[in-house]
C-alpha positions as CSV (number, residue, x, y, z in Angstrom):
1,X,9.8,0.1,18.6
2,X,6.9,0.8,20.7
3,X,5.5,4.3,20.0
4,X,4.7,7.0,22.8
5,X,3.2,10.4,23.4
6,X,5.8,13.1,23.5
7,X,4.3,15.7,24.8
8,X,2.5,13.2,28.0
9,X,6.5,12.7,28.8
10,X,7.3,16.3,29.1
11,X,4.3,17.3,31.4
12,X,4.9,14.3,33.4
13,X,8.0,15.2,33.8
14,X,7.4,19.1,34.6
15,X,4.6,18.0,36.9
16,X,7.4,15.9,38.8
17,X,9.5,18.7,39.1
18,X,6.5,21.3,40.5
19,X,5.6,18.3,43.0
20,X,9.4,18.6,44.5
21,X,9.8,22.2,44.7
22,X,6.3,22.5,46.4
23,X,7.0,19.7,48.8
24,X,10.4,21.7,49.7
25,X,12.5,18.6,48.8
26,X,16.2,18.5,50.2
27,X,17.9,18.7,47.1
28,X,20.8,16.6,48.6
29,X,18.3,13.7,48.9
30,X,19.2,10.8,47.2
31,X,15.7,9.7,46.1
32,X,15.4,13.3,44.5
33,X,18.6,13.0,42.8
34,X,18.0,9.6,41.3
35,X,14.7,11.6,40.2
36,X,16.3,14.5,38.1
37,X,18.6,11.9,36.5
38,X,15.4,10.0,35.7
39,X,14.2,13.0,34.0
40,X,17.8,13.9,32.1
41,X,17.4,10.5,31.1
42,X,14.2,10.2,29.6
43,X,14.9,13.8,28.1
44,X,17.8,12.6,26.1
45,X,15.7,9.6,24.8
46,X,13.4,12.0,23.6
47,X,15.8,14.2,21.9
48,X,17.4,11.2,20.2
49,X,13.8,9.8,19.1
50,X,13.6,13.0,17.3
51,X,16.6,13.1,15.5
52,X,15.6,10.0,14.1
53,X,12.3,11.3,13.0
54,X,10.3,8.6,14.6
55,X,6.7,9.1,15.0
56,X,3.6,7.4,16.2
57,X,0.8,6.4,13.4
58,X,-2.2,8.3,12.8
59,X,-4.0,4.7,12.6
60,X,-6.0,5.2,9.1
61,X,-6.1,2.3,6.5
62,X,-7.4,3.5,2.8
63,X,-8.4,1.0,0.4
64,X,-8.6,2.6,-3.0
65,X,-10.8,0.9,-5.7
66,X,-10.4,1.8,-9.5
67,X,-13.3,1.2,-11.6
68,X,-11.7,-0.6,-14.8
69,X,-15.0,-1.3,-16.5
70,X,-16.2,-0.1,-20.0
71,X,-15.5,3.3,-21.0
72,X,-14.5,4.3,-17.4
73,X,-11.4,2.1,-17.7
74,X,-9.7,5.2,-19.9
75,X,-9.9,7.5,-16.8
76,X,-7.5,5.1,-15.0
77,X,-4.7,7.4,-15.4
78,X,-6.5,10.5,-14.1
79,X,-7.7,8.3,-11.2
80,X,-4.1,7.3,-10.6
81,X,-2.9,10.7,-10.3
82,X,-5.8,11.5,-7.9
83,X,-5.0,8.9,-5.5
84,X,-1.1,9.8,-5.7
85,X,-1.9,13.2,-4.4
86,X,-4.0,11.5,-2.1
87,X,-1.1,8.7,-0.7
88,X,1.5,11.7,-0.8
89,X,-0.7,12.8,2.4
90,X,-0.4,10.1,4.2
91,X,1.4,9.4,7.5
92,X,4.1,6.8,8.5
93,X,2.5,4.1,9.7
94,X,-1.1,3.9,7.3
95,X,-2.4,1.4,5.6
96,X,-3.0,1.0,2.0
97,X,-4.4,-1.6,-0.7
98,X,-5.6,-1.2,-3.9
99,X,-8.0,-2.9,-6.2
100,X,-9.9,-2.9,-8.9
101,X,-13.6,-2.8,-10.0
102,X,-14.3,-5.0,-12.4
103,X,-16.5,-7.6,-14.1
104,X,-16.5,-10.4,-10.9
105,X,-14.8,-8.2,-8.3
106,X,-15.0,-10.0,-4.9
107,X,-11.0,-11.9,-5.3
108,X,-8.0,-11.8,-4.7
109,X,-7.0,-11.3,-7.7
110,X,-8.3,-8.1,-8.2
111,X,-6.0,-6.6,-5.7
112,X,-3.0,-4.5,-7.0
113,X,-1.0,-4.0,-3.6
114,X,-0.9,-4.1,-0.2
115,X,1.4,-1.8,1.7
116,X,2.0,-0.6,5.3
117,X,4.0,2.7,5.3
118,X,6.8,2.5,7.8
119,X,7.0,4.1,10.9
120,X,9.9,6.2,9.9
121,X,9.6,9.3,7.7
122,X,12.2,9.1,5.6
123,X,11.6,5.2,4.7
124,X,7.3,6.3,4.5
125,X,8.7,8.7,1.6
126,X,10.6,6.0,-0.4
127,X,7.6,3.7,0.3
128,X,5.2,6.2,-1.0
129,X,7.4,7.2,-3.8
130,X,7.5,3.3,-4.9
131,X,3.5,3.3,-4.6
132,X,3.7,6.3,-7.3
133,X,5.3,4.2,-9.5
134,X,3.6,0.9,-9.5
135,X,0.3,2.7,-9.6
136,X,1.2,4.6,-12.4
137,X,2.4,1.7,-14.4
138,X,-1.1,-0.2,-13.0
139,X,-2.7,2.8,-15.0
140,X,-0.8,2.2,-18.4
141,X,-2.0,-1.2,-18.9
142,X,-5.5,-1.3,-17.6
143,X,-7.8,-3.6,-19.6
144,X,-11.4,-2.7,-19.4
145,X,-13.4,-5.3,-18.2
146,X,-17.1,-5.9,-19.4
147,X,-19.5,-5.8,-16.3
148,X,-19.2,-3.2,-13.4
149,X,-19.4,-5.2,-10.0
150,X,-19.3,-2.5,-7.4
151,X,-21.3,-4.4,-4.6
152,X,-18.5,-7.0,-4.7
153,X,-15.8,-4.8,-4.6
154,X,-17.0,-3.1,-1.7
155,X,-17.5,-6.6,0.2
156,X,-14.1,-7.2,-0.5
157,X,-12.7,-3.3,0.5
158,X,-14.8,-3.9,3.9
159,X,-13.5,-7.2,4.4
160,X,-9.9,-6.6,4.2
161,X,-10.7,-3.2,6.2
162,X,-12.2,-4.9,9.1
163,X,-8.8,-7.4,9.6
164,X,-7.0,-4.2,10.2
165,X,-6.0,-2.6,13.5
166,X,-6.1,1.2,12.6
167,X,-9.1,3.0,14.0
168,X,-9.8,4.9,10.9
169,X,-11.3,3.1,7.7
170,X,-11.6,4.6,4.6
171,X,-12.8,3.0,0.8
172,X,-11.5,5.3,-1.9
173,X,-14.0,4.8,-5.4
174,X,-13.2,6.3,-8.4
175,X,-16.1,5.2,-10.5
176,X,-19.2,6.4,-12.3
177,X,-20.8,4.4,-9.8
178,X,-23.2,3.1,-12.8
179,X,-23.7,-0.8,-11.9
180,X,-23.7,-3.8,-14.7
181,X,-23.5,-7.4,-13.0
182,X,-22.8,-10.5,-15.1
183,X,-24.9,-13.2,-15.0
184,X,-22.4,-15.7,-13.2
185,X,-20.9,-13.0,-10.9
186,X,-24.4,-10.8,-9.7
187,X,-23.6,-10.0,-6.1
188,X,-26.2,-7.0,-6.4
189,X,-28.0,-8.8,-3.6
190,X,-25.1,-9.7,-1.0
191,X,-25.5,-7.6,2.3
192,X,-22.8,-5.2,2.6
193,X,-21.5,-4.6,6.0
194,X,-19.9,-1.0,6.0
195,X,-20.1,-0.5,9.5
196,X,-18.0,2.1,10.3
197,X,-16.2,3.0,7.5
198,X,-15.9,6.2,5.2
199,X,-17.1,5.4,1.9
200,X,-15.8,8.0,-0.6
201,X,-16.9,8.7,-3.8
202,X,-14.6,10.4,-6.6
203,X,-14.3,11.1,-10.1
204,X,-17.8,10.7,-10.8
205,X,-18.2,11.5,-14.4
206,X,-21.8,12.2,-15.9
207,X,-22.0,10.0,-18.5
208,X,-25.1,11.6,-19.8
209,X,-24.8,15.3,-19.8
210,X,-28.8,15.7,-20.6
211,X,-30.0,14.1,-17.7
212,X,-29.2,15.4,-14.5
213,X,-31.7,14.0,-12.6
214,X,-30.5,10.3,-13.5
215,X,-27.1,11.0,-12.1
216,X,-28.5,12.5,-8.7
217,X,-30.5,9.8,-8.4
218,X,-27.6,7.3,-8.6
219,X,-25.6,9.2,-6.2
220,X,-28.6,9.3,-3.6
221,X,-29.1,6.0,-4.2
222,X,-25.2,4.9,-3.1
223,X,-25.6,7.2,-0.3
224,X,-28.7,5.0,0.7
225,X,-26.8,1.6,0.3
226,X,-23.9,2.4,2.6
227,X,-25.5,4.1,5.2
228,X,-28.3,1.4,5.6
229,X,-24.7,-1.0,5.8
230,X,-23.4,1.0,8.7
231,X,-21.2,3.2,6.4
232,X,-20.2,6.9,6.6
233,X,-21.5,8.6,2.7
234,X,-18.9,11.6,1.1
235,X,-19.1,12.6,-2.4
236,X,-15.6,14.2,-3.4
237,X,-16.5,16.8,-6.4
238,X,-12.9,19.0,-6.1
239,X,-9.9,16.5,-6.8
240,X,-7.9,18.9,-4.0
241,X,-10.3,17.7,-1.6
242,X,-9.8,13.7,-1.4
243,X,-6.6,14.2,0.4
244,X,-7.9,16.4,3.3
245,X,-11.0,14.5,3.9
246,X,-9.2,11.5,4.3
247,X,-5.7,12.2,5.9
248,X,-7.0,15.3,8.1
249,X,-9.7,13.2,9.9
């Protein structure tokens, strides 16, 4: 069903109404009376539309990528329960994929799903709820992978991004954001094109307590790479604050 604004019906409707009394319509006219039935009409459709709970979609698409690589690959259940609280915010009608970062990332076969939440509520709940679950079951059999390939998992996120309709773009990263390319899968060098979308960063553990410096560095340096590729930069420190940043934009 195609969706509508509301709240455009009603004021079109009450500015109809203002137009007949000002114009000192006969109220016996029959064009005035097919209007007012017009207007019972559409006011019963949108009653109806919402009883049924039906809503329009607030056009975002989220891909989430989990960095599975080394040692990071044991925070895959924290991660998990991060992006949960995160998909529990979203509206009927986003997007969602998932994949993962790993040692040759750029594939198919890195991606764990693929879902469109429904346009109706109460089927966007049952959706979400199976998401919960087949997340959480992604996060008890992770296998860490040896090589980090985060420039290839972005190329992917943003490809798959830009074949999407919705408006807002978002790439979800929990990583340390620490890069380690193979030597037959280096994609350090590919030219990421990011224009437009939020790249969020998330769960960055310090994986060296004594240097500081290193680990602003690397995040300054991230910042750099996707806003030279057209991206939007956002470093997520509070776990609460991953869902509002990305569902309240």
């Amino acid at each position: 069903m195609s969706s509508f604004n509301l709240g455009e019906i009603a004021a079109a409707s009450l500015r109809l109404r203002r137009e007949e009394d000002q114009a000192g319509t006969d109220p016996t006219d029959t064009a005035f009376k097919l209007r007012v039935l017009l207007g019972a009409v559409v006011a019963a459709a949108v009653a109806a539309l919402a009883a049924c709970g039906l809503v329009t979609s607030t056009n975002r698409s989220v891909f989430i990528l989990f960095d599975v690589s080394g040692s990071y690959a044991k925070n895959a259940p924290a991660s998990v329960k991060l992006a949960n609280l995160m998909i529990a915010d979203l509206q009927p009608g986003d997007w969602l994929a998932a994949s993962q970062i790993s040692t040759c990332s750029f594939s198919e076969k890195e991606i764990i799903l693929q879902r469109q939440l429904p346009e109706t509520p109460s089927l966007a709940s049952s959706t979400k709820r199976e998401l919960f679950a087949q997340l959480t079951a992604y996060a008890g059999q992770v296998k860490s992978s040896g090589y980090t390939d985060i420039h290839g998992a972005l190329a992917q996120a943003a490809f798959e991004l830009r074949q999407r309709p919705e408006k807002a773009r978002y790439i979800v990263m929990f990583s340390d954001m620490i890069e380690d390319y193979s030597k037959k899968c280096d994609t350090s060098k590919v030219e990421l094109d990011l224009t437009g979308i939020h790249v969020v960063a998330t769960n960055v553990v310090k994986s060296n307590p004594s240097d500081p410096e290193a680990y602003f560095a690397r995040l300054n340096r991230w910042e750099k790479i996707v806003t030279d590729a057209g991206g939007i930069w956002q470093l997520v420190v509070s776990p609460d604050q991953l869902p509002k940043i990305v569902t309240l934009s």
